[in-house]
N, C-alpha and C positions, 0 to 999 in steps of 0.2 A: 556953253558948248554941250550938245546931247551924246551922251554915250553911246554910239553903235554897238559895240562889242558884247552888249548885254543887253535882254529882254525882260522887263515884268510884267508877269502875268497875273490875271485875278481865278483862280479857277470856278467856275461857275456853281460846282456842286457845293462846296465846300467855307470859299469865300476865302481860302489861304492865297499867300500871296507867294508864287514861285518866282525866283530868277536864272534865267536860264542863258547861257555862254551863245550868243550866235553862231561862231562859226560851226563848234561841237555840235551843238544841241544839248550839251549835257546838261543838268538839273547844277546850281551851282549851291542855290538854296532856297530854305521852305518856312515861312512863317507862319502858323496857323492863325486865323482870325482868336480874338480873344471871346469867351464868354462871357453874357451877364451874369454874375451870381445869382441865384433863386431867392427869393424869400424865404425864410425859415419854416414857414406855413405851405406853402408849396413844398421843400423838400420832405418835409413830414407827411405831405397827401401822397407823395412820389413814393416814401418807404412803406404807406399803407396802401398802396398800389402794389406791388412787388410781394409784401405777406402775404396778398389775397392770390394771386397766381401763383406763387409757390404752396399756399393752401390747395389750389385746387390740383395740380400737378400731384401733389402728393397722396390725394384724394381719389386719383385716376387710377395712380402707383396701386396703390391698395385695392382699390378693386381688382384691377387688372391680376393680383398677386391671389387674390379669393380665387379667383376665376382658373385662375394657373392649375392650384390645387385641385379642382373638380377635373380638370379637362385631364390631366395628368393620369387622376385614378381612371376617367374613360377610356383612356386607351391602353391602362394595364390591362384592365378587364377583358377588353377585346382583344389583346394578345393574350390573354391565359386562355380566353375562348379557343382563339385559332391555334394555340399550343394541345389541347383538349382535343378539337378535331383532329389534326396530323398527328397523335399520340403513335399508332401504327406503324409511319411511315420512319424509316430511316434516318436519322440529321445526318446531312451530308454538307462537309466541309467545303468553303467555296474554292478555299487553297487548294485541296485536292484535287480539283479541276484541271489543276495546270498540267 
């Protein structure tokens, strides 16, 4: 005798196996497909995979950090400039606007 009451499904993405309540639809449960374990030699390619894109990330980090510095002092400069120009003028509070 087939169970109506209950549906199994294969989800396509994933290859888990759901069961799901007819009348509900709720989810009732979820089995994940199992893995093949790797080879030893493969998991070893996989974590020298992984040093070398965390190398280079880190690589980028550091540049990007050189570059920070430089650009940083470019634009004190160019505020001390435009402090230098408006030296004359008044500082005028923006609160006292109100």
């Amino acid at each position: 005798m087939v169970d109506t009451s209950r549906f199994t499904i294969i989800c396509p993405c994933c290859d888990s196996k759901l069961t799901v309540d007819a009348q509900t639809g709720a989810l009732i449960s979820h089995e994940e497909k199992t893995k093949p374990l790797a080879s030893f030699d493969e998991m070893v390619k996989g974590l020298d995979k992984q040093k070398q894109v965390r190398e280079q990330i880190f690589a980028q980090e550091l540049n990007s950090m050189k570059d920070r510095d430089r650009l940083l002092e470019e634009k004190f400069q160019e505020a001390m400039k435009r402090a230098e120009k408006e030296r004359d003028k008044p500082y005028i509070n923006p609160l006292d606007l109100d």
